[in-house]
C-alpha positions in Angstrom: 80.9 118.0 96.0 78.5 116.2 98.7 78.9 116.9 101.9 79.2 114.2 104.9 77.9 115.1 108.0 80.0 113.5 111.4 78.5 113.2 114.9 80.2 115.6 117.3 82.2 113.3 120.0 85.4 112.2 121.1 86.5 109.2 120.0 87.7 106.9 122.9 91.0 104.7 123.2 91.3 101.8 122.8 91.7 103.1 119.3 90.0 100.2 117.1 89.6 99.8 113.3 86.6 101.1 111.9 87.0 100.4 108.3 84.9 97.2 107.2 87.5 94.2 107.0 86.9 93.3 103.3 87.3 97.1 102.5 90.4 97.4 104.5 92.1 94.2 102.5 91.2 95.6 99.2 92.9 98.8 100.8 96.4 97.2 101.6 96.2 95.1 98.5 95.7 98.3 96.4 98.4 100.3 98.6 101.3 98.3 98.2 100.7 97.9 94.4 101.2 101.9 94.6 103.6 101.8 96.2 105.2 99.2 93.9 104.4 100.8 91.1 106.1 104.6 92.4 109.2 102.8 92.9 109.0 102.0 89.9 108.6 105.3 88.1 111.7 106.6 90.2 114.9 108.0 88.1 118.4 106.8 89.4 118.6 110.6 91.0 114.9 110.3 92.6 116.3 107.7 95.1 118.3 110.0 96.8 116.2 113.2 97.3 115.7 113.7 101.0 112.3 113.7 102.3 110.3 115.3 104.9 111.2 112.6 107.5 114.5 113.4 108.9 117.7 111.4 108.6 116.0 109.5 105.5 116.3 109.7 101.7 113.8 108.1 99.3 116.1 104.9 99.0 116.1 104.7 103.3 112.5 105.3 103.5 111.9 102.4 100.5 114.2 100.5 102.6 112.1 100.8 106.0 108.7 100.4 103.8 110.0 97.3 102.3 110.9 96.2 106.0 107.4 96.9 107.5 106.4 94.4 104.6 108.8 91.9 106.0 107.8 91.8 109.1 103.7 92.2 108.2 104.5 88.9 106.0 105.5 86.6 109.1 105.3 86.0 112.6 108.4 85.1 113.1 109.9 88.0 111.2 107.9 90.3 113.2 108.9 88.5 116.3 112.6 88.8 115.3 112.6 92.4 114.5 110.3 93.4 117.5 113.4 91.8 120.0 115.8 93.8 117.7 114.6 96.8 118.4 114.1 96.7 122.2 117.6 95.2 122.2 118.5 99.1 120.9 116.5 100.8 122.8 118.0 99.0 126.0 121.6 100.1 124.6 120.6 103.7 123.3 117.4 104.5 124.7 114.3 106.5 122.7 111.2 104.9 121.6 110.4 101.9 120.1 109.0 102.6 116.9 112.3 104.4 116.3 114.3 101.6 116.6 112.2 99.8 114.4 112.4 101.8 111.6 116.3 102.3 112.3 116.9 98.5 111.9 114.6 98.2 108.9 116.5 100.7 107.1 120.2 99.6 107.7 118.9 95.7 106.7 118.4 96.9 104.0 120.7 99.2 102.9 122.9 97.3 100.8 119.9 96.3 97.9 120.3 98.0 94.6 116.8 100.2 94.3 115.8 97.2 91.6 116.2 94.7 94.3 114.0 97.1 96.5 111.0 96.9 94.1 111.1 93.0 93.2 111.5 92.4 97.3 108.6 94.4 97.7 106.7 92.6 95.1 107.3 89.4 96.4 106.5 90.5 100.1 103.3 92.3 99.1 100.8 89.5 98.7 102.3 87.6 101.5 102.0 91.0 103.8 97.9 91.1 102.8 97.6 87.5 104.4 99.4 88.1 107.4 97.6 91.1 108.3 94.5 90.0 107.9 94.5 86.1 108.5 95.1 86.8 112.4 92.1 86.1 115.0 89.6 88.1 115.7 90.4 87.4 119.5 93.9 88.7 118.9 92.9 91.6 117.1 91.0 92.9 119.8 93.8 92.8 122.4 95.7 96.0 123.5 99.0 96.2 121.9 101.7 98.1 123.7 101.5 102.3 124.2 101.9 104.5 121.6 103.4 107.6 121.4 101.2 110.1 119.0 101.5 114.2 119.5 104.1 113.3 122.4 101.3 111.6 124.1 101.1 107.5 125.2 97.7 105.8 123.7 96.5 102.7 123.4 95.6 101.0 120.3 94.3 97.5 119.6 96.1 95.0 117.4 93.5 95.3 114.5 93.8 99.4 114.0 97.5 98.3 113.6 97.1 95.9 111.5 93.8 97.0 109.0 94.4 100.9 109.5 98.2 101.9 110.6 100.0 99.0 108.0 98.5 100.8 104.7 98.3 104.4 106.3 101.6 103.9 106.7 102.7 103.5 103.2 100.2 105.8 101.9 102.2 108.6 103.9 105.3 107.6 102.8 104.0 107.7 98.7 103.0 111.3 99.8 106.7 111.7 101.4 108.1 110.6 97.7 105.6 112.6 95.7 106.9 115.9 97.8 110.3 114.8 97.3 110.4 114.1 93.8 107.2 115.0 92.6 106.3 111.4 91.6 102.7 110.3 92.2 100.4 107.6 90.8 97.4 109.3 89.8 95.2 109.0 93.0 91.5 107.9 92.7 88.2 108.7 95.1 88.2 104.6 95.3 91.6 104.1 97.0 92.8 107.4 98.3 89.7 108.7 98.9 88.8 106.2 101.0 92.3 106.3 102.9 91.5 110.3 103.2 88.2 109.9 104.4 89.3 107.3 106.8 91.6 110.0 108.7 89.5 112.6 108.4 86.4 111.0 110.6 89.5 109.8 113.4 91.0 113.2 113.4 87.5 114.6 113.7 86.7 112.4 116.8 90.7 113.4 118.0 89.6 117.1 118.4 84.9 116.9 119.1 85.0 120.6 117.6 82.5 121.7 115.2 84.3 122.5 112.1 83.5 122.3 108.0 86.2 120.5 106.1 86.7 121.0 102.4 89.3 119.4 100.5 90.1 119.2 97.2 91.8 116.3 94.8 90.8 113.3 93.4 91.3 112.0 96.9 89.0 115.0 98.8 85.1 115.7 99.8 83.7 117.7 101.9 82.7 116.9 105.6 80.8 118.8 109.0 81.0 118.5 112.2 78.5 120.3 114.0 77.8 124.1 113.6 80.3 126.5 113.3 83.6 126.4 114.4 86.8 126.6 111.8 86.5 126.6 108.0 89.5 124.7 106.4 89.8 124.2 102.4 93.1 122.8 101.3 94.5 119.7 98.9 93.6 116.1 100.7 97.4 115.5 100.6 98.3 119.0 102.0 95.9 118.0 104.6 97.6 114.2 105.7 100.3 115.9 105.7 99.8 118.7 108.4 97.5 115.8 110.5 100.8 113.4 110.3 102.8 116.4 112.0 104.8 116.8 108.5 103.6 120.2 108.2 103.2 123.1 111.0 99.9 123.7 110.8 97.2 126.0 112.9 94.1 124.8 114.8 92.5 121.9 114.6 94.7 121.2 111.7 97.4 120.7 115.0 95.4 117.5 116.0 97.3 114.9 114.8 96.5 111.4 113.6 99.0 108.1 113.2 100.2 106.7 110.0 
């Protein structure tokens, strides 16, 4: 296993993309065709194992994936569900992104779990070309606070766009797989990339020297500085503790977005 060496450092809002654009399209082309393809390797029962996000079974979180699509497809879409969702949190309060993902799952609630899989399909391609057609001028502009660790940050349009969109997903696959022990067989090329991706932000989130070993088709081997903590786990164990899925002890408490 070789070992990449990262610069000790904080990394500094606002938080921007850092993924080269051509590699981050071939990243969300090859994510939702995952994701496509684990829907379609779900049993009738699979759909309704609860996952590790509360409130939401497999068939609610395909429902809010497939709506995250939707909205990444259009402007207008986006538009329309973005007024949505403040209109809720004007009449019930809480945060933003929770309203979002409320809304995406009740519109879609009433699809058969086939009608899931051919709407993401036909989304899919559209979603790519949304995400990645928009100005370089807008990309760089500050989107509205987010709220990671219980913390307001700010992030530029582009990390939402190239990084967040197909982290998002990614999680979610690892959401299903823990549920229902479905996975497409992961690759150094896709998730390895993904996994590599959050292991450099997470290492700028905490600046402490640390060695980083993880194992998988998706893993490597990275260190920061000299010393410090000496973590070994699965890549996916890993997300998972970084996405706040999973208590987890020191640095492992840093948490990244997806």
């Amino acid at each position: 296993m070789s070992t990449t060496t990262l610069p000790l450092g904080t990394r500094k809002a606002p938080y921007v993309s850092t993924l080269d654009p051509e590699v981050a399209k071939r990243l969300a082309t090859t994510e939702y065709t995952r994701v496509i393809a684990t829907f379609e390797l779900l049993g009738p029962q699979d759909w309704q194992h609860p996952t590790d996000c509360t409130g939401w079974d497999v068939r609610a979180m395909a429902g809010h994936m497939v709506g995250m699509a939707r909205m990444a497809a259009s402007l207008r879409e986006t538009v329309r569900q973005q007024f949505a969702a403040k209109r809720r949190v004007r009449r019930d309060g809480g945060l933003s992104i929770d309203a979002l993902t409320a809304l995406q799952v009740e519109e879609h609630a009433q699809l058969s779990t086939a009608e899931l899989t051919q709407r993401l399909r036909a989304l899919a391609p559209k979603a790519v070309r949304g995400r990645f057609s928009t100005p370089a001028f807008m990309s760089n502009r500050q989107i509205e606070a987010q709220v990671v660790a219980g913390v307001e940050e700010h992030w530029t349009l582009g990390f939402l766009l190239h990084t967040i969109l197909t982290r998002d997903p990614f999680m979610h696959r690892i959401d299903i797989s823990q549920a229902t022990g479905v996975l497409v067989a992961p690759t150094a090329d896709h998730e390895g990339v993904l996994v590599d991706d959050v292991v450099r932000e997470w290492a700028a989130r905490h600046g402490a020297p640390c060695t980083l070993a993880l194992t998988g088709p998706a893993g490597g081997r990275w260190e920061l500085g000299e010393g410090g903590e000496q973590i070994q786990m699965d890549a996916f164990e890993f997300c998972r503790a970084v996405a706040g899925r999973a208590s987890a002890p020191g640095l492992l408490a840093t948490e990244v977005p997806f």
